[in-house]
N, C-alpha and C positions, 0 to 999 in steps of 0.2 A: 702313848696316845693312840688312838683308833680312829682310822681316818678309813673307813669302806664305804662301798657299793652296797645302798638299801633295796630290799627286794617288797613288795614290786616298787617302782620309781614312788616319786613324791609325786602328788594329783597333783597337777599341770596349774592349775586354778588357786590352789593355796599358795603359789607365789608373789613376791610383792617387785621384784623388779623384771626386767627383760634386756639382756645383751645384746646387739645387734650389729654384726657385722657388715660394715657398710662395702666393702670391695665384694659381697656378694649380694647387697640389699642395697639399691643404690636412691630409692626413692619409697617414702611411705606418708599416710596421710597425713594432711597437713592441722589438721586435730591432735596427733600424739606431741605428748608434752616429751620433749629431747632433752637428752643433752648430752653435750659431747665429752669424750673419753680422750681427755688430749693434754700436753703437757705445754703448758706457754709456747717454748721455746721451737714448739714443731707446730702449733697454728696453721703454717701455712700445706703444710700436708696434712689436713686434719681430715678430711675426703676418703682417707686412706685405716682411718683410725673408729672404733666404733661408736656407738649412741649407747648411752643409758635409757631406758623407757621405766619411767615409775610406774607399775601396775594401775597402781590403785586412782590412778588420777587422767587415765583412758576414760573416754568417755563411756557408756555403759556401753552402748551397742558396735562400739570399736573392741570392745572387751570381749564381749560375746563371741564376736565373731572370730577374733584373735583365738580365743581357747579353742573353738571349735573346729579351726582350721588345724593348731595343733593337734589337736586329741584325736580325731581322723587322720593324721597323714598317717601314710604308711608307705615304704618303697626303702630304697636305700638311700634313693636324693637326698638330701637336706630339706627339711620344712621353709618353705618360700621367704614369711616375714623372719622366722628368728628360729635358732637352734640352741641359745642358752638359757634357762631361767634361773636364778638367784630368789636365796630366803634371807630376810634378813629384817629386824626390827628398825633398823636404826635409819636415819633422813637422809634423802635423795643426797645431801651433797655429803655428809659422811661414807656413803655406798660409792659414790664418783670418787671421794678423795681418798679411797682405800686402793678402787680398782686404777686409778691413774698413775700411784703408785706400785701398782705390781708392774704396767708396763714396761718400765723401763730399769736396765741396772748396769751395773759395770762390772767389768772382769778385771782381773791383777792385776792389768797393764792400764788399768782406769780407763777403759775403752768402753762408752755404751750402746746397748745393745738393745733392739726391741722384742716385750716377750709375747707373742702372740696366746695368751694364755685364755684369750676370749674362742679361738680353736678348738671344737672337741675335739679334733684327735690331737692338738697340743696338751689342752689341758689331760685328757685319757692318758701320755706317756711323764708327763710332770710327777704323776701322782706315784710311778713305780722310777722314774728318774731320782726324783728328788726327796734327801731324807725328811720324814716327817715333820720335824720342828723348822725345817726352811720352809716347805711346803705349806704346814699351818701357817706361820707368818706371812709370805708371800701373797698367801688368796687370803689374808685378814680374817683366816675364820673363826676367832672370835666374835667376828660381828656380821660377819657372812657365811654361817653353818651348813648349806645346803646350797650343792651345784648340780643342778639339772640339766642333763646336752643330751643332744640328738646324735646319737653315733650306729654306724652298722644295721640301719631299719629299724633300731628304738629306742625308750626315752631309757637314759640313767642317772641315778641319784650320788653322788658322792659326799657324803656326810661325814663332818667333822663330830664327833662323839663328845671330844670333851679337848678342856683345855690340856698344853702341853705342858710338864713341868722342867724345873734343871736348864741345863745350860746347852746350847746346840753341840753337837757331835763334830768331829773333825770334817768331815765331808759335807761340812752343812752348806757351800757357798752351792752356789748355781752351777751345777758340770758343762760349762759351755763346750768341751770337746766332745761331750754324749750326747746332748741337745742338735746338734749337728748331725746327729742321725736321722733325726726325727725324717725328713722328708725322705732319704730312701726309704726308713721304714714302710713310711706311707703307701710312697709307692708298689712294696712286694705286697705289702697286706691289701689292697687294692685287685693286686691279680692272685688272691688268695681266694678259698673259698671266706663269707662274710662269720662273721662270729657274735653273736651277741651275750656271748658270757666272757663281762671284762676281766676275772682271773684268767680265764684262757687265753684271750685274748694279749693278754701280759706276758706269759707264757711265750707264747709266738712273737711278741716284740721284743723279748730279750733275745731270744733264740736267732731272731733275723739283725738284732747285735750284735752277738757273736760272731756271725759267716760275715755280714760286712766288715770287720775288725780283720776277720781272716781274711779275706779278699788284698785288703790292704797288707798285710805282711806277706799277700804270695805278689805285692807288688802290681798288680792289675790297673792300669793307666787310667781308665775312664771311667765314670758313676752307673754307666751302663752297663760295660761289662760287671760290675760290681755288684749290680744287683742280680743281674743274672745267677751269679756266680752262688750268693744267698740265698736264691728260691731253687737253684741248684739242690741248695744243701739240705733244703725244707724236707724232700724228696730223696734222696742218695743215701748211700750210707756215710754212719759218721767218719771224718774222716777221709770222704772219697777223695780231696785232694792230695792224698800220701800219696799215691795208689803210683809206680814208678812212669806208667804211660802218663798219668794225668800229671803228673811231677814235670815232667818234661813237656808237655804243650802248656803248662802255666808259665814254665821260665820261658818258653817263647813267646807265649799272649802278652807277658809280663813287657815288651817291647815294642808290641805290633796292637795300638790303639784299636780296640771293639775286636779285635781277632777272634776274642774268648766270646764274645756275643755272638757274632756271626759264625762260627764255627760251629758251636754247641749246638746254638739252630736249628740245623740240620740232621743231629744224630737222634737214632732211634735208640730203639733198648738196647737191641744187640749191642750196639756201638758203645754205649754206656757201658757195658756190662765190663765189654772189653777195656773201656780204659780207667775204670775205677778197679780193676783186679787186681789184690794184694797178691798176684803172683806178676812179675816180671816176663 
C-alpha cells in the first residue's frame, strides 16, 4: 500500500472537512456548524477534545475568509483557526464516527489511552511509527484519503493511494513504548534547524530515537538531560558516548540528576573534542 507525502500539497479549498484543535482554538464563530470529536464516556472533558467543522456547510463568506487566512499564512506558528484539513466523500457523522474512533485505544494490559492523532506533529511521526495496514485502518483511509496539516512553515498532504490488502503484519498494534517518544522528539526537532521535506524530516526523527533509546541505556536520570544528550548526538561523532572520558562522566551523570545538562552547557569545542577522543 502507498501511503505518501503529495507534492505540492492538495489546494486548501478542495477540502470538505476541517479539524480543530480546541486546547489551541478555544473560541470560533458562532455561525460554524460543530461538532464534537468526543467519546460518551469523557463528555465531561470534552473542552479538551477537537471540533469537526463540515466545510461545505460554512456559511459562504465564513468560508472565504477561512481559505484565505489559510492560504496566506506563513511563519512556523500554527495557522490561528485550524491546522488540519480532511478529504473525504462520505457524511459529517460517518467523518465523526471514523475520527472518534481513532481516538482512543488500548494497549495489552487493556489500558486506554488518548491518540492525539488530530496533532501534526503526532500525526507526522504515526505515519513513519506505525505499519502501514494499522496506519491505513486507524485514520479510516478508506473513507478519509487525504490529510492535510500545517507542519514546519507549510502545508502537507498525506495520501492514502490505495486500499491495503492481506492480513496485518506482527507489529501492526500501536507501539505505545515508541509513541512515548514523540514529545522528546518534539522537543529537539524544535531546537533544530525547521525542515520542510517530511522524508528528511523522518530521517531526523528516527535518528533523534535512536540517541534518546541510547541516553537511556547510558542510564541518564532525567528527560532533560536526555535530550540534550540526543541533540548531543545530532552533532558529535557517532558513537561519541564510547569515547573513555565521556564513558566515565556518563556513569557519573548516570547518578547526579541534570549533571549531564548542566555540565555539557558549558563546554566548548575544545572541550568536546577532548572528551569524545577515541584515545584514552
Amino acid at each position: 500500500m502507498a501511503i505518501n507525502y503529495i507534492t505540492p500539497h492538495q489546494t486548501l479549498g478542495s477540502h470538505q472537512y476541517a479539524v480543530i484543535d480546541r486546547k489551541l482554538v478555544s473560541t470560533i464563530p458562532k455561525s460554524w456548524p460543530v461538532i464534537e470529536l468526543i467519546l460518551p464516556v469523557l463528555a465531561p472533558q470534552a473542552h479538551l477534545y477537537p471540533w469537526l467543522v463540515p466545510l461545505r456547510e460554512l456559511p459562504v463568506q465564513e468560508w472565504d475568509k477561512l481559505m484565505t487566512a489559510l492560504t496566506r499564512h506563513s511563519g512556523f506558528r500554527s495557522p490561528e483557526k485550524c491546522s488540519l484539513l480532511l478529504s473525504s466523500d462520505c457524511s459529517p457523522e460517518h467523518v465523526k464516527s471514523a475520527l472518534v474512533n481513532a481516538l482512543y485505544f488500548k494497549d495489552t494490559q487493556h489500558k486506554g489511552h488518548i491518540l492525539r492523532f488530530y496533532d501534526p506533529r503526532v500525526l507526522f511521526h504515526l505515519h513513519w511509527m506505525l505499519c502501514p495496514w494499522r496506519l491505513y485502518n486507524l485514520l479510516s483511509a478508506k473513507d478519509i484519503p487525504r490529510w492535510t496539516f500545517w507542519l514546519d512553515g507549510s502545508w502537507h498532504t498525506l495520501e492514502f493511494l490505495e486500499s491495503i490488502a492481506g492480513k496485518p503484519t506482527e507489529n501492526a498494534g500501536i507501539p505505545l513504548h515508541q509513541l512515548a517518544y514523540c514529545g522528546l522528539i518534539n522537543q529537539a526537532l524544535q531546537q533544530l534547524p525547521g525542515c520542510a521535506d517530511m522524508k528528511q524530516r523522518q530521517q531526523i526523527s528516527r535518528r533523534l530515537e535512536a540517541l534518546l533509546k541510547q541516553a537511556e541505556k547510558c542510564e541518564l536520570p532525567t528527560e532533560e538531560d536526555r535530550l540534550a544528550f540526543a541533540l548531543h548526538g545530532m552533532v558529535q561523532r557517532e558513537g561519541f558516548w564510547k569515547a573513555p572520558k565521556m564513558s566515565a562522566f556518563l556513569q557519573q551523570a548516570s547518578h547526579s540528576p541534570n549533571l549531564y545538562r548542566v555540565e555539557t552547557g558549558g563546554w566548548d569545542e575544545t572541550r568536546w573534542r577532548e572528551m569524545t577522543s577515541p584515545q584514552s
